[in-house]
C-alpha positions in Angstrom: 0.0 0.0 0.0 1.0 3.5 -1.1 1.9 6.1 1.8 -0.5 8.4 0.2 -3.1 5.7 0.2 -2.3 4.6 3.7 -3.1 8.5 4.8 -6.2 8.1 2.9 -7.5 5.1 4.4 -6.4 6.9 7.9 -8.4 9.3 7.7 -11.8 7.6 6.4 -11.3 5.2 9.7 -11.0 7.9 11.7 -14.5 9.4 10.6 -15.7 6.3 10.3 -15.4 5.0 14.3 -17.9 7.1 15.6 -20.3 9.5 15.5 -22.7 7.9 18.0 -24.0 10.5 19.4 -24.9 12.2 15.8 -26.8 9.0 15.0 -28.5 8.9 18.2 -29.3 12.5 19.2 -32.5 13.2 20.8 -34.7 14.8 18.4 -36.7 18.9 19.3 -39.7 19.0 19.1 -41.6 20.5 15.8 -41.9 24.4 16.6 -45.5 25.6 16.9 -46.0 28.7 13.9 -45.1 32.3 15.3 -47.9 34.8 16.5 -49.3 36.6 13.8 -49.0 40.8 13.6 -52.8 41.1 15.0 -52.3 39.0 18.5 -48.7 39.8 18.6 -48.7 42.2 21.8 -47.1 45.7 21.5 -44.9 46.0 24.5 -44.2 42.8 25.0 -40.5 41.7 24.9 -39.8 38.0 25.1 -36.5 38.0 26.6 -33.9 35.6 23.7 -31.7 33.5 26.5 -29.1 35.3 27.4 -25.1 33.9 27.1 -25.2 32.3 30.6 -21.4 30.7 30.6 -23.0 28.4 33.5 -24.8 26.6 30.5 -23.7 23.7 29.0 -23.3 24.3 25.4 -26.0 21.7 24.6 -28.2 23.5 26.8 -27.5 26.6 25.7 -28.2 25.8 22.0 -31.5 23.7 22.9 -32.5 27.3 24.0 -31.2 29.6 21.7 -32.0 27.2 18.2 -36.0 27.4 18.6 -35.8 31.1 19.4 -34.0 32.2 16.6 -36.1 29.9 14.5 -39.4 31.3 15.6 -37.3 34.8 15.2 -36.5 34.6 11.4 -39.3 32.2 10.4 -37.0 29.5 9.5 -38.9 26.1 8.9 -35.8 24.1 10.3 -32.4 23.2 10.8 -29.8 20.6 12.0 -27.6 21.5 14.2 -24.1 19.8 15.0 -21.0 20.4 17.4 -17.6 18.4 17.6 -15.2 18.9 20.5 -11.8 17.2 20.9 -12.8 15.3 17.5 -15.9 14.0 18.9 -19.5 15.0 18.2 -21.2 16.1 21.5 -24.3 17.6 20.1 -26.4 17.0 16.9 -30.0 17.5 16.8 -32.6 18.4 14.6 -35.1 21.1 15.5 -38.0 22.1 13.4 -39.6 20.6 10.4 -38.9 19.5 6.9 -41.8 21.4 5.1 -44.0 23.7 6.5 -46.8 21.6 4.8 -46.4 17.7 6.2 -44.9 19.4 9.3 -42.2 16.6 9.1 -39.6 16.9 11.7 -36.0 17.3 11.1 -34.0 14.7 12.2 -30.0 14.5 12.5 -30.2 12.6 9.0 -32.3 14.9 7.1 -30.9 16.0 3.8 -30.4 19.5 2.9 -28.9 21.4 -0.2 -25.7 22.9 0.9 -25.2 25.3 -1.8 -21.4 26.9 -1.6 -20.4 23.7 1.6 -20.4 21.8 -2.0 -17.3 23.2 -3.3 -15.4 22.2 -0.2 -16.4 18.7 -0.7 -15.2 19.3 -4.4 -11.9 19.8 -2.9 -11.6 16.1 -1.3 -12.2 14.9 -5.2 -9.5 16.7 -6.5 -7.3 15.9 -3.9 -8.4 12.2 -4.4 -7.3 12.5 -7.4 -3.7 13.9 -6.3 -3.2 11.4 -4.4 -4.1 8.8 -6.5 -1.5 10.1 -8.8 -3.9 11.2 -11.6 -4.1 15.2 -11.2 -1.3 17.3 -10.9 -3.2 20.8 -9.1 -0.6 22.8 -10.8 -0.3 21.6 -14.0 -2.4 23.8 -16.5 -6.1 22.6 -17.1 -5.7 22.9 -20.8 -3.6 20.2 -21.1 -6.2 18.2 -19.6 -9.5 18.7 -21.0 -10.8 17.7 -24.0 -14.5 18.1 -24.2 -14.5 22.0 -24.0 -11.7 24.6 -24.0 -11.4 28.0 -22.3 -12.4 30.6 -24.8 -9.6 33.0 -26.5 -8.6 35.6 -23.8 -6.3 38.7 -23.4 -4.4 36.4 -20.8 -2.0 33.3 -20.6 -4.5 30.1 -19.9 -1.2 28.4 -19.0 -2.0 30.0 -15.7 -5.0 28.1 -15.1 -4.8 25.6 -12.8 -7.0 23.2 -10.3 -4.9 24.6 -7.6 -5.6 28.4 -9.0 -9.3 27.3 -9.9 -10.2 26.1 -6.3 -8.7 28.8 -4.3 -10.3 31.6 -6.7 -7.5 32.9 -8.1 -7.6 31.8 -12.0 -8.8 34.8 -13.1 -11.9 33.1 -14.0 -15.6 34.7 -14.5 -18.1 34.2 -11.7 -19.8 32.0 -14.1 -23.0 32.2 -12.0 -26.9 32.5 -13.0 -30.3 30.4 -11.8 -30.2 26.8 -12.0 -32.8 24.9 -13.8 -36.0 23.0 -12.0 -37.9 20.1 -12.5 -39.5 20.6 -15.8 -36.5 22.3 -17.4 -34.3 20.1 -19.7 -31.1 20.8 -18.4 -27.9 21.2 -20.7 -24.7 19.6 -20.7 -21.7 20.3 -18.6 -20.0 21.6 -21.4 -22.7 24.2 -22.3 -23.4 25.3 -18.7 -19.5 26.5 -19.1 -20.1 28.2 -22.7 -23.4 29.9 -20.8 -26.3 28.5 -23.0 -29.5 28.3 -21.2 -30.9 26.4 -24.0 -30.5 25.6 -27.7 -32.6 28.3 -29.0 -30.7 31.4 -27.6 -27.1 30.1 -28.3 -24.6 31.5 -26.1 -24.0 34.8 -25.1 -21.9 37.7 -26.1 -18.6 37.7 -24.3 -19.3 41.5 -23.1 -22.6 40.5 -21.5 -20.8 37.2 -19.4 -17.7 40.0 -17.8 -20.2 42.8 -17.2 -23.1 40.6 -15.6 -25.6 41.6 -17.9 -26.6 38.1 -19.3 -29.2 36.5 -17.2 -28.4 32.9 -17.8 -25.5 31.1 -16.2 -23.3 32.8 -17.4 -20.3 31.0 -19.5 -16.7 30.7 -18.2 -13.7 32.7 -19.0 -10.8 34.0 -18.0 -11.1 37.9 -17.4 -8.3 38.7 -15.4 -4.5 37.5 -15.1 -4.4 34.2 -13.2 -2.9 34.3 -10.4 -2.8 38.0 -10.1 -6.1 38.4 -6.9 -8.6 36.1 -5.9 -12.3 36.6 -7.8 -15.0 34.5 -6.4 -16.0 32.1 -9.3 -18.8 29.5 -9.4 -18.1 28.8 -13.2 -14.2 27.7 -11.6 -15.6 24.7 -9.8 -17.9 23.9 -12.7 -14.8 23.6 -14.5 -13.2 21.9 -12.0 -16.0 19.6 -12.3 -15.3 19.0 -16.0 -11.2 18.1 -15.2 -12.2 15.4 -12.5 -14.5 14.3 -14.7 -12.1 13.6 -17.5 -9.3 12.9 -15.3 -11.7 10.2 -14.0 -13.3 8.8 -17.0 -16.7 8.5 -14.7 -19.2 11.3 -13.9 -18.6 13.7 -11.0 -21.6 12.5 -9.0 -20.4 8.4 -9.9 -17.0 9.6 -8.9 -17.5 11.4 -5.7 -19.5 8.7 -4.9 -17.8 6.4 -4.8 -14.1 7.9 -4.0 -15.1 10.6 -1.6 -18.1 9.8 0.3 -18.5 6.5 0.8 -15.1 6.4 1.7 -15.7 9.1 4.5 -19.2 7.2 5.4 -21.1 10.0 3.7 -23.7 8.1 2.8 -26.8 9.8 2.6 -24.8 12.2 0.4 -25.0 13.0 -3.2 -24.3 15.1 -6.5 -26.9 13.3 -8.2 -29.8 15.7 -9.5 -32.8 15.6 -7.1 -34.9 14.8 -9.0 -33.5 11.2 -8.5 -34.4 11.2 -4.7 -37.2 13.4 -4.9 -39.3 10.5 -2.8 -36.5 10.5 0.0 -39.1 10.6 3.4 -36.2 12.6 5.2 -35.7 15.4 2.3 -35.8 18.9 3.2 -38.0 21.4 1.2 -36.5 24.7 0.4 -38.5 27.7 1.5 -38.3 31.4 0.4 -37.6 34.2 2.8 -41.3 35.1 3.2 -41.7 31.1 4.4 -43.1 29.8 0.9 -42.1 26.5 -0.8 -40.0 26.1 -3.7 -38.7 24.0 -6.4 -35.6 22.0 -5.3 -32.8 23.6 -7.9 -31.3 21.3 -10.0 -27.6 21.7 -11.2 -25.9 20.7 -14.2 -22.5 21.8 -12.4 -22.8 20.4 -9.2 -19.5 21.0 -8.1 -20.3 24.4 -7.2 -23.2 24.0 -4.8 -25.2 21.0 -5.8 -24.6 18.6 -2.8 -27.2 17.3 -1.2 -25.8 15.6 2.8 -27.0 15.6 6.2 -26.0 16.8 9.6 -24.7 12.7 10.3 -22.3 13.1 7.3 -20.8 16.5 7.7 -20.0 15.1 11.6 -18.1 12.6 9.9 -16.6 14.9 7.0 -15.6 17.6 9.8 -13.8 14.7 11.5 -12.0 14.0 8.6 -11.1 17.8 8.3 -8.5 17.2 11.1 -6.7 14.9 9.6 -3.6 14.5 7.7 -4.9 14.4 4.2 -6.8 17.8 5.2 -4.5 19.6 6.3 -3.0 20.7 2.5 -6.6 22.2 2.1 -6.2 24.6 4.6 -3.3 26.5 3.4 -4.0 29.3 1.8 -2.8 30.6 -1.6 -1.1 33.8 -2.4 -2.3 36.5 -3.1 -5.7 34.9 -1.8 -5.3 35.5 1.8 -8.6 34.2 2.7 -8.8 30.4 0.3 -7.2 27.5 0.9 -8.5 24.9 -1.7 -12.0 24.7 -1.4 -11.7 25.9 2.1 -12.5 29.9 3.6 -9.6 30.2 5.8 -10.6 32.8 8.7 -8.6 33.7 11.8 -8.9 36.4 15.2 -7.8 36.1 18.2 -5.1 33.0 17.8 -8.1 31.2 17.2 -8.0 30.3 12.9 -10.4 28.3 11.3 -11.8 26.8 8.1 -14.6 25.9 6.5 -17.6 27.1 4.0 -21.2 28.9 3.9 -23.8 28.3 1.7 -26.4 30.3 0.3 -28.9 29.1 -2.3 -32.6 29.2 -3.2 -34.4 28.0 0.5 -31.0 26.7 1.7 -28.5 28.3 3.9 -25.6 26.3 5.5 -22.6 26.7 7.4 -19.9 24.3 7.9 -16.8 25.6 10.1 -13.7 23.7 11.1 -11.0 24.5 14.4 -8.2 21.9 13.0 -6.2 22.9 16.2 -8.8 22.0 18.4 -10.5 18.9 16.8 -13.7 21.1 16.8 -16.2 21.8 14.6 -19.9 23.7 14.0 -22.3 22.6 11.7 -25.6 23.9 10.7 -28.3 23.7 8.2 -30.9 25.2 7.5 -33.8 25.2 4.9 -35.2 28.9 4.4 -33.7 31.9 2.5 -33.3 33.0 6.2 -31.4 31.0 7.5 -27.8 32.9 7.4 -29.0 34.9 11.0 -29.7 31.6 12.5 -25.9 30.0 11.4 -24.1 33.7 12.0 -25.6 33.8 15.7 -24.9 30.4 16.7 -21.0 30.4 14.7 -20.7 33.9 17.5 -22.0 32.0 20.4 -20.3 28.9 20.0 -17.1 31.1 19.7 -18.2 32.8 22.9 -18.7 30.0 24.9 -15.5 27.4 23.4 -12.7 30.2 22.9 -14.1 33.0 24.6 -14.0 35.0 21.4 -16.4 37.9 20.0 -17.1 37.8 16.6 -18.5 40.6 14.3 -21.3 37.8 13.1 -23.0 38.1 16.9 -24.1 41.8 15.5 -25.9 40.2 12.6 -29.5 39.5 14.0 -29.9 42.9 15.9 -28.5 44.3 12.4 -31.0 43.0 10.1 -33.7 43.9 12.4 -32.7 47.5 13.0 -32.5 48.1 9.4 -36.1 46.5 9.2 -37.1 48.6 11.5 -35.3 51.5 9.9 -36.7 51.0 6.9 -40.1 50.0 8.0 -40.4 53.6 9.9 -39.0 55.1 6.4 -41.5 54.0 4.8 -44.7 54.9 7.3 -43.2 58.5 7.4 -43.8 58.7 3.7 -46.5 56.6 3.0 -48.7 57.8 5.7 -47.7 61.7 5.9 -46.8 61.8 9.3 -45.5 65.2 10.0 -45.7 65.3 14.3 -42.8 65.7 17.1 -43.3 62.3 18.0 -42.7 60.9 14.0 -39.4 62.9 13.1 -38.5 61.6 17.0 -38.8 58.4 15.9 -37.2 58.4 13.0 -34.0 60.2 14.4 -34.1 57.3 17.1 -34.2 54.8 14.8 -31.0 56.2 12.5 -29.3 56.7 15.9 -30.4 52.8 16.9 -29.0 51.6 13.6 -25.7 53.6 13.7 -25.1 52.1 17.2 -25.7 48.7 16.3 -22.9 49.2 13.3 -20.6 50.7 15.8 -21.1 47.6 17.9 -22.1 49.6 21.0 -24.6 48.1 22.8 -25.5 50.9 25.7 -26.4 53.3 23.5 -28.1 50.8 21.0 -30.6 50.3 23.8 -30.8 53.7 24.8 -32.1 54.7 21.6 -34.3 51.4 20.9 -36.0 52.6 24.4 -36.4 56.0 23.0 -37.6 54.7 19.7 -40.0 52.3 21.7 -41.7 55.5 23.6 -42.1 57.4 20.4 -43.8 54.6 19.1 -46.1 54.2 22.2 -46.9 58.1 21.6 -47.5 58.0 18.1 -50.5 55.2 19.0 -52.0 57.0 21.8 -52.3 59.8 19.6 -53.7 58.0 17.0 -51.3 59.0 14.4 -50.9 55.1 12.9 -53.5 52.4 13.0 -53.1 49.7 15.9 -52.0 47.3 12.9 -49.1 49.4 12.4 -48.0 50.1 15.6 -48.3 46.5 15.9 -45.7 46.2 13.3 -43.4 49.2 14.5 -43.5 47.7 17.7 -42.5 44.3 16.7 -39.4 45.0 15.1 -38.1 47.7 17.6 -39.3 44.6 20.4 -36.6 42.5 18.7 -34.0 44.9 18.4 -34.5 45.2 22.1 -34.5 41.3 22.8 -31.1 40.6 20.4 -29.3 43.8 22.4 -29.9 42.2 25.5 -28.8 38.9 24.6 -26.1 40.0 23.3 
């Protein structure tokens, strides 16, 4: 045996002993829907649980997850934790679908969006160390099936190693997928752009600026090598080199090289519409709480993996392994990419990992290598980002004793809804008294503090902004339905200030 595939099989045993406690989780209860606007009560503020460093991580997430799900009308989620290498929470909390009120469990599968392109990463390096793919070897040289379009630059610069870290020069090659009654288009002409074979492919102009609409084609547009440029389009060409350095198709290979190896196995590039009867799928959901098609991707590589909370467990304990660990380093000049991997660091504390944002998906996946510790979490609603942001800040709190900026990203969104809310009443509903330009200096005031990160004089002026609006309804100014509103949002402001 090979020391290369000795390391390999090291690290799939090591994911593979255990993740008990991911398989065995108890499972929340589903969450009962939120109070509407009418029987919402004005001065009410339900106190969020506060960071009580007494708690037990578990128990503080068991309160915090339903909160912030009833908070940001997010369906569901699945929530993991490792520590020391070993996973010592995983639950699911909410349901599937807002229809069949199916609850989510710690092997519910979820679209994972951008997570994908990390997993992308293990093929490639599957490949290196299989001897089959040299990362910095130009891609031409490899592919057959479709070239890079002429450029102004050298395309001897474009490499895997360039290609997963961002920093090929390569377009953003990104656009909306296709659904279930769409006849999706080959690889090859997802990377020249076509949407279909009617409207060809489109102009080169239109694919740099942004202006086409479709998925837009791959090129290079800058000088590889020369600054990091986010690029879906890159991993949908790095889809197309591991399938030809491969000779099978990425799902077939990733499959069987990458995720059964690492026990993945309720996890898949296949199109959805292939497990569309799966009882434990996930349904997407808009921001507004509405279902929606599942997405299908003809270049999966970039964010069409479909896993569960059980699996990434056992793919974040392969993450601090050996074989990982060449992921993680980043490459110049991108400060911030490893291969496949968003490499972060503050406070001696660095970690790795991925988000993921895509139609009714969010997902967050975020590696400590140094610690053997890990933070997964899935969601299924446009909304979800403010659940995964809150939770990364407070299991930074609570593990490393660490602020991060993403703690200020629930109290943000909500004073600008508030911000803009109040805006828009002004305007709308001519309101031209003491009490209304009051208000809406508060409320600029509020949001400015929340920006600064000061929370004292955040809550001073969400107090103020709170008696305005109290004065505005005993005067009659707004109807009660409004206030109701007003109210709300300056109610949560108040509730993520103090837990914060």
């Amino acid at each position: 045996m090979t020391p290369t595939a000795r390391r390999w099989l090291v690290a799939c045993s090591a994911v593979l002993c255990t993740v008990a406690m991911a398989r065995q989780a108890p499972q929340a209860q589903p969450l009962d829907p939120p109070p509407t606007l009418a029987t919402a009560p004005p001065a009410a503020v339900a106190a969020l649980p506060a960071h009580d460093m007494s708690l037990s991580l578990a128990d503080r997430f068991d309160r915090l997850v339903p909160a912030l799900l009833d908070e940001f009308d997010v369906p569901g989620a699945a929530i993991g934790v490792l520590l020391d290498g070993r996973a010592i929470y995983a639950r699911g909390f909410g349901v599937c679908d807002v229809a069949s009120r199916r609850p989510v469990t710690p092997t519910t599968r979820f679209n994972v969006a951008s997570v994908s392109k990390l997993v992308t990463a293990w093929g490639a390096m599957r490949l290196v160390e299989q001897g089959r793919l040299d990362l910095d070897r130009p891609v031409a040289h490899v592919l057959t099936r479709w070239r890079l379009p002429e450029s102004a630059f050298d395309h001897e610069g474009v490499t895997m190693r360039r290609i997963l870290s961002h920093t090929a020069g390569l377009s953003p090659g990104s656009g909306p997928g296709f659904f279930h009654d769409d006849a999706l288009p080959t690889l090859e002409q997802v990377l020249d752009g076509v949407r279909s074979e009617e409207e060809g492919v489109p102009a080169y102009d239109d694919i740099v600026s942004g202006a086409d609409n479709g998925p837009a084609g791959v090129r290079v547009v800058a000088a590889p090598g020369s600054a990091a440029r986010y690029s879906n389009g890159g991993y949908r060409l790095a889809q197309l080199v591991i399938e030809e350095t491969s000779g099978m198709t990425f799902a077939e290979f990733m499959r069987r090289d990458v995720l059964e190896p690492l026990g993945m196995t309720r996890s898949t590039f296949d199109d959805p519409l292939r497990f569309a009867r799966d009882a434990d799928l996930a349904t997407p959901h808009s921001w507004r709480g509405d279902t929606i098609p599942h997405e299908r991707e003809p270049g999966a590589a970039a964010g069409g993996l479909y896993t569960c909370l059980r699996d990434l467990l056992q793919l974040a304990q392969a993450e601090m392994t050996e074989p990982a660990a060449a992921m993680h380093v980043t490459v110049p000049p991108a400060a911030g990419y490893g291969l496949g991997h968003v490499v972060r660091a503050t406070d001696d504390v660095r970690w790795v990992g991925h988000t993921g944002l895509s139609m009714g998906w969010t997902a967050s996946f975020q590696v400590v290598p140094d610690r053997d510790a890990a933070l997964v979490v899935l969601t299924n609603s446009d909304n979800g980002s403010y659940v995964h942001e809150t939770l990364l800040a407070a299991w930074f709190r609570h593990e490393f004793g660490v602020d991060l900026s993403e703690r200020w990203s629930a109290p943000k969104k909500r004073s600008g809804r508030l911000f803009a809310y109040v805006e828009w009443l002004v305007e709308t509903q001519s309101i031209e008294t003491a009490a209304a330009s009051s208000l809406v200096h508060a409320v600029r005031e509020l949001q400015e503090a929340v920006h600064a990160g000061d929370v004292l004089r955040a809550l001073e002026h969400a107090d103020a902004a709170r008696a305005h609006i109290v004065t505005i309804r005993a005067a009659g100014q707004l109807p009660d339905v409004r206030c109701n509103e007003l109210s709300r949002h300056a109610d949560a402001v108040v509730r993520w200030l103090r837990a914060l």
